[in-house]
N, C-alpha and C positions, 0 to 999 in steps of 0.2 A: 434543338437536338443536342443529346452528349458529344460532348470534345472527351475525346482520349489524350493522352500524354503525347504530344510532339513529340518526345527526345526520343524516339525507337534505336535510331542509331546506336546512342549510347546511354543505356539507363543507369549507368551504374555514377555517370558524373551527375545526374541529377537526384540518385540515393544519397551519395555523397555531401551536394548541398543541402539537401532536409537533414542529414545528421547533425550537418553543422550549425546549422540554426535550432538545434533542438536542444543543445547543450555546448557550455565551452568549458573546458578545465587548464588553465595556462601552467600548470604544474605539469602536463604530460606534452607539452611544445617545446618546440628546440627553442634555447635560448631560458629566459628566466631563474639564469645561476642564485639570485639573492630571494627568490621566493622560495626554489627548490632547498637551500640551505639553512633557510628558517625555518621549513618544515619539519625538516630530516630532524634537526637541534628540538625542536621542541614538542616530537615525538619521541624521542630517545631519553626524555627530560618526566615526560607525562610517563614513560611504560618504567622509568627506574620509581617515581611516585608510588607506583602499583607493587612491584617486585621487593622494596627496598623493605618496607613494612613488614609484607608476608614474612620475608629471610628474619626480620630480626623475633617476627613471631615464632615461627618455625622453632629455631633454633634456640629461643629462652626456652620453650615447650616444650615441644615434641623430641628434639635432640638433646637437651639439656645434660643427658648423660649418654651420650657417645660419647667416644675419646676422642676424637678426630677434630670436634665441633666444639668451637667458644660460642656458649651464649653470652647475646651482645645484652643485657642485662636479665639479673639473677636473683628478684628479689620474690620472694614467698608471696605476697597482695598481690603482685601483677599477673603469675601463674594460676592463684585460686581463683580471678577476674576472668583468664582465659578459657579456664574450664569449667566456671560459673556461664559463663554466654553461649560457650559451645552446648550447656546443655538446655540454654532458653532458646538458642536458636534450633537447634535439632527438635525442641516440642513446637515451635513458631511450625517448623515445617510439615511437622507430624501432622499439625491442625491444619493447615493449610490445603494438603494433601485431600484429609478425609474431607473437608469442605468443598473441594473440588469438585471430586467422586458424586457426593451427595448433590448437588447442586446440575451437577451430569444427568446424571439419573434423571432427577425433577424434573427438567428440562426435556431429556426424553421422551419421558412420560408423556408433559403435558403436552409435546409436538403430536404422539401415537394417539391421544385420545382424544386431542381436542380440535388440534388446527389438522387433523385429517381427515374431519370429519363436517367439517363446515369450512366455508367459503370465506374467506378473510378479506374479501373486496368482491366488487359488485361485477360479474364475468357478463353481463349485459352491456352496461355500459363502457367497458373494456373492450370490446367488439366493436361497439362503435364507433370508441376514439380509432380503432387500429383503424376499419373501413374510411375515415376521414384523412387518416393520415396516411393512406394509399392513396385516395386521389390526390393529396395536395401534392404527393412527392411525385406521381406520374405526370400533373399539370407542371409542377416545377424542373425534374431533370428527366423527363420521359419516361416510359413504360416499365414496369416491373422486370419483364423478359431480360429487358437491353441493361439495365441498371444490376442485375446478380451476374450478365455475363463479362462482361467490363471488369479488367481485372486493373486501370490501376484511371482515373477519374481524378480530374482538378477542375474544384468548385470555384469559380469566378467570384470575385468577392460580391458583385452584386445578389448572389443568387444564393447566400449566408442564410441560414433562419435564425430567427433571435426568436426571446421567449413570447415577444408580443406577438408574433404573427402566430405561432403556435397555437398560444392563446385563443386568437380569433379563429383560428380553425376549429378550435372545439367550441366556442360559443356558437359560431354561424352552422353547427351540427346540430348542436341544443336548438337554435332556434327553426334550421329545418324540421328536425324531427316535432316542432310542436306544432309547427304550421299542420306536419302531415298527420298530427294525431284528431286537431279540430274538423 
């Protein structure tokens, strides 16, 4: 028969240990001064990487005549470079865009006309895996009833399925059902 969760008392210290073993991050623990400050340093290091670039594109370009604003270099090739790419990338995306779209569609299409209209795997023998693998689970952790009302179930490591046993439950189906066709 099903075992339920012992800890009724207190479930929330035994939510608490499955989070804990589900994940550990020593950056968010007390303690870890020289991890926490390598991070902080070479995230502030990676987002000026990102930032530093744009500002001096920005500003060669797009500001180049504001008063306010020095471009941090002024030479006529690197601005025609800028607004030679800006206009490959704006067609890159133009295409990219209608390729989408189109591709959307087809796709569409072919889900409305094709795979709605026919069977994309075998609903026979899909029925029979399910029916196999309802008894195996009601010989294994008891009846269906008791197994959807149980709302919180710990699987004994013996009582694990791996894919061999799986396996053999669909083959010893196959080979019932050929017994019962002879």
């Amino acid at each position: 028969m099903m075992k339920a969760n012992q800890n009724k008392a207190n479930p929330k210290s035994t939510d608490k240990k499955v989070e804990n073993t589900v994940f550990k991050d020593d950056f968010f623990e007390k303690g870890h001064f020289w991890l926490k400050l390598r991070t902080i340093v070479l995230t502030i290091i990676a987002w000026l990487g990102v930032i530093i670039p744009i500002y001096w594109t920005v500003t060669s370009t797009l500001l180049r005549n504001h008063k306010n604003v020095k471009p941090v270099w002024n030479y006529q090739e690197g601005i025609d470079t800028f607004y030679f790419l800006l206009k490959v990338f704006f067609l890159f995306f133009v295409g990219a865009t209608i390729f989408t779209v189109i591709m959307t569609l087809r796709s569409n299409r072919q889900i409305k006309d094709r795979y709605s209209q026919e069977f994309t795997y075998d609903f026979d023998a899909m029925l029979k895996k399910r029916r196999a693998l309802d008894k195996f689970y009601t010989a294994r952790f008891g009846p269906t009833t008791v197994r959807t009302v149980t709302k919180t179930y710990v699987v004994p490591a013996e009582k694990n399925i791996t894919k061999e046993e799986l396996n053999d439950v669909f083959k010893k189906e196959e080979t019932d059902e050929n017994r019962s066709n002879r």
